[in-house]
N, C-alpha and C positions, 0 to 999 in steps of 0.2 A: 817638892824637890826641884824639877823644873825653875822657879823662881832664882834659886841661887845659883843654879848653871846659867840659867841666862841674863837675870837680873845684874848676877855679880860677879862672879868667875870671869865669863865670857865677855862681859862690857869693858872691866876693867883692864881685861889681857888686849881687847881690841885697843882700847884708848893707848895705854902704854906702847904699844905696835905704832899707831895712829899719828902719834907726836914724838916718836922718836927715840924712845923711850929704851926701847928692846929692839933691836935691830937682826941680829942673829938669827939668819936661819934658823941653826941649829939647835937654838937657844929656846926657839920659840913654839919649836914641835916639839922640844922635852916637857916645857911647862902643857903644851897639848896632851902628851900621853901621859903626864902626871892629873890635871886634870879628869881626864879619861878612866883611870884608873880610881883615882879618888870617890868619882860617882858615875860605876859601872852601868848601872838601872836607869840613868838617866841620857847618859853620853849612845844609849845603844838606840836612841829614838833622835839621836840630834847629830847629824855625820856634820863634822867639821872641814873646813876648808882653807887652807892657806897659801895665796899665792906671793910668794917670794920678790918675785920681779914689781909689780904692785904693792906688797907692804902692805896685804887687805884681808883680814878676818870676816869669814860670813861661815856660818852653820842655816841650818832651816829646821824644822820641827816635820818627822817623817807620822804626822796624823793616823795615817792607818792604820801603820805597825804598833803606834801607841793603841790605838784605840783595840785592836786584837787582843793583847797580851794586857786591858784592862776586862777585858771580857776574863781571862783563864785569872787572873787575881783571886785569891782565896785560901782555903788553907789546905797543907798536903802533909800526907803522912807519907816519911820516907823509911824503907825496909832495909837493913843493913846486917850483914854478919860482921862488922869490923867492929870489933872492940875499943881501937887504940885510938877511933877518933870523936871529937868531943860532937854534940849535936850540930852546933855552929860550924867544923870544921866539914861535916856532912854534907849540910846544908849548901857552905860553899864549893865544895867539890860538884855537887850537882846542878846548880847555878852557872860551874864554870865548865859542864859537857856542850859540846856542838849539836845547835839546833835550837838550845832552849832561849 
């Protein structure tokens, strides 16, 4: 996954920024938390950086936090009394509590 955040996502949002392309602030920190959001498991090891006055895209790759959270990688069994939500919908509720 990595690969296409930073091989293609990120190079090609840089470039467009780069040569002019996208110029908008505003414009350009949507396609960021659009990005963001698109590949949550990966954006959470690569903090992005935009400075506006420079026109300069840099992220960095947070090694250790990656390297921790491939240690806990594996499989979980999750306990739930809620009926109304589908496995997936579980799954991503729990994904999206503070801390994990």
């Amino acid at each position: 996954m990595p690969i296409l955040w930073t091989g293609s996502c990120l190079d090609k949002l840089k470039k467009r920024i780069e040569t002019g392309h996208l110029k908008n602030s505003d414009k350009i920190h949507q396609v960021l938390g659009r990005l963001q959001e698109r590949y949550p498991r990966v954006a959470r090891y690569y903090p992005l950086h935009y400075e506006a006055e420079q026109q300069k895209l840099s992220w960095r790759e947070e090694a250790d936090k990656k390297r921790i959270a491939e240690k806990l990688d594996g499989s979980y069994v999750l306990k739930t009394d809620r009926l109304d939500m589908t496995a997936d919908e579980i799954w991503r509720t729990y994904i999206s509590l503070p801390g994990f």
